[in-house]
N, C-alpha and C positions, 0 to 999 in steps of 0.2 A: 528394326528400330536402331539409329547410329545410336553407339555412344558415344559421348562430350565427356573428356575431361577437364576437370576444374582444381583449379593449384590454387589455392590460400598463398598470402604472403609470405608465411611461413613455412610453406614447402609441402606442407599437407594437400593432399589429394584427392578426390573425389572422382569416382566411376561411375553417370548414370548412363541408363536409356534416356533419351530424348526423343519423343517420336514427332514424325516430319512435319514440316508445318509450323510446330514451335519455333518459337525465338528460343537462342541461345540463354536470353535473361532468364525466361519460362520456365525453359529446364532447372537450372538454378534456383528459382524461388519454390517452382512446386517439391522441388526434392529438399528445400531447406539447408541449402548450401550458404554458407556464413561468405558474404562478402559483396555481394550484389544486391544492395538494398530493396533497386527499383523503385525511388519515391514515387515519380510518374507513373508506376502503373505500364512502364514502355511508353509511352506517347513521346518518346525523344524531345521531353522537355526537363532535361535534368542529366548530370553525368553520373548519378550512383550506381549505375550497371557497367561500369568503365572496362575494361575487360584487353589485356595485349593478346594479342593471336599468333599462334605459334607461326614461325616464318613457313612451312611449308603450306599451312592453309589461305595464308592473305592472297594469292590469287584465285582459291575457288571460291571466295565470297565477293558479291558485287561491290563496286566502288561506295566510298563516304557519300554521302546526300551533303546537298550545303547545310542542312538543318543539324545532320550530325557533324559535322566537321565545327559550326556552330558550338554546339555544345559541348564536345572537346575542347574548346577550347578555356572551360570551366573546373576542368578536370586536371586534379595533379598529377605528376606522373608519368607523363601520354610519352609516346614513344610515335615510332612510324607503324608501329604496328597495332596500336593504339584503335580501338573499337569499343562502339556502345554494343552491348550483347543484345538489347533489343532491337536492333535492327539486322540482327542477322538472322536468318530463315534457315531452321536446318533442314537439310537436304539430304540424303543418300552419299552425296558427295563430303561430305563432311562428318562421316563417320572418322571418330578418331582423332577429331578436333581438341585441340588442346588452349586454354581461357587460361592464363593467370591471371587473378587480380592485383591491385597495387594494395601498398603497406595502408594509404591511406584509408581504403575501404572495410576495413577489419573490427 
């Protein structure tokens, strides 16, 4: 089962399992990680899972959907590295993934 870590804006840290399959939000909400709201539910209709991806993983995850790129555009913060966590699929490849969230999410 990869693990995802997740950085609060405050620097604080979090280690879980995430098992494959999941969205990167998923992980985050079933383990009660303070910063990824997820009002949607993930249906990428909302940016409270906003999530910047560390520079070594934004090529193993597939490109933006126009829907997500959409709704980045809602979101403060965004970077180019700038991702909604649900729409990322974790995969074996992404063991080790690293999510900060922004200040705003907190």
């Amino acid at each position: 089962m990869p693990k995802i870590k997740y950085i609060e804006h405050n620097g604080k840290e979090h280690l879980v399992d995430v098992p494959e399959g999941w969205s990167v939000m998923e992980g985050a909400v079933k383990n009660l990680i303070p910063g990824i709201d997820a009002d949607c539910g993930g249906a990428c209709a909302c940016a409270t899972c906003h999530v910047m991806v560390d520079d070594a993983f934004v090529k193993k995850i597939p490109p933006k959907s126009d829907m997500e790129e959409t709704m980045l555009d809602f979101a403060p913060e965004v970077t180019p590295n700038s991702r909604l966590s649900c729409q990322i699929k974790v995969t074996p490849e992404l063991e080790g993934l690293i999510a900060r969230m922004p200040q705003s999410q907190h």
